[in-house]
N, C-alpha and C positions, 0 to 999 in steps of 0.2 A: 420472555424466556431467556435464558442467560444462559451464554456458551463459553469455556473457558478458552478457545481459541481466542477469542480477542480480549481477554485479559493479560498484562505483559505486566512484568516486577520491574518497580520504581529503576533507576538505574542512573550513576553521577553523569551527568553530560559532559562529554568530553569534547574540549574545544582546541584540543591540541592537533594542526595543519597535519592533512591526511589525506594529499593528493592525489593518492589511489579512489580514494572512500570517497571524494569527490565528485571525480570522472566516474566511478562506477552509478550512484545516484543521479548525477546528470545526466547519465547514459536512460538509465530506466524512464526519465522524467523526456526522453527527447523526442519522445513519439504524442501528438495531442490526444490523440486516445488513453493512451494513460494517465494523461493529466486529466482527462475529465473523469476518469475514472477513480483518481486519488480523489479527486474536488468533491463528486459525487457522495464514494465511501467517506470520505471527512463530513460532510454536512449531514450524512443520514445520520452518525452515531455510531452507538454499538453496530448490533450483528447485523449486515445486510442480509435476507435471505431471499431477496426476491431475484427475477430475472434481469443478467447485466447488459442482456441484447435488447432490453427495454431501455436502459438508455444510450446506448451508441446505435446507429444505425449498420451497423458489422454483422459478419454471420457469426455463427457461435465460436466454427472454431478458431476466429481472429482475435475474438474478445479473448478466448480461452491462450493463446497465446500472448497479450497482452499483460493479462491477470499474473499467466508467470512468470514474468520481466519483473512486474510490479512484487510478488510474493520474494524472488531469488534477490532481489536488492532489498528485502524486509521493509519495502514501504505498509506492504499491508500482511494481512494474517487472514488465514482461512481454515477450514476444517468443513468434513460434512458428517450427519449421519445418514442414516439410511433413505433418506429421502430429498436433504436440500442440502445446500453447501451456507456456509454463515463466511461473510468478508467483510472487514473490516481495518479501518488504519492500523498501523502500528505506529502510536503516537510519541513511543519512543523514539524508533530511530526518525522520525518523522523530525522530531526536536533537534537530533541529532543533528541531522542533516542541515536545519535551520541553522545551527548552531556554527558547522562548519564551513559554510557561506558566509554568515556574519564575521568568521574571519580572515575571507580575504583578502 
C-alpha cells in the first residue's frame, strides 16, 4: 500500500556549514529512544504502520512525544488515515544531516 507521506522530492544536498541545522538534529538525535526509533523506521522501509510501543518499551504517550522531536527536526514523516498512522524516514534530510556532519 503506498502512502504519499513518505514520498519526499529529490532535493540538491546542501553541504554548506549550518551550525544552527546541526545542533537542532543533534538535539533530535540526543535522546536513544529516538535513535532507535530513526534505526527502526530506516530499516523497516517505506510506511511503518504498525505499533511504535512494540518496539521501545515506553508508554505511548512518551513514544508519541519522541516521534514529535523526531517529525519537528524532519528526520521522519508521518500522516494517518482513518485508522493507522504511516512513519517513515525522511531520507532527505536524513542525507542532509549526514552531509552536514561530514563537514565538520
Amino acid at each position: 500500500m503506498s502512502n504519499n507521506c513518505c514520498t519526499t522530492e529529490p532535493a540538491a544536498l546542501d553541504i554548506e556549514f549550518k551550525p544552527d541545522e546541526i545542533a537542532l538534529l543533534c538535539k533530535a538525535l540526543g535522546h536513544p529512544a529516538r535513535v532507535k526509533l530513526l534505526k527502526h523506521l530506516s530499516n523497516y522501509g517505506e510506511c511503518f504502520f504498525g505499533s511504535l510501543t512494540d518496539i521501545l518499551p515506553l508508554a505511548a504517550s512518551t513514544i508519541s512525544q519522541h516521534v514529535t522531536i523526531l517529525k519537528e527536526a524532519g528526520l521522519i514523516l508521518g500522516s494517518s488515515d482513518e485508522q493507522r498512522v504511516c512513519y517513515c524516514v525522511n531520507e532527505v534530510r536524513l542525507a542532509q544531516f549526514k552531509n552536514l556532519i561530514a563537514g565538520l
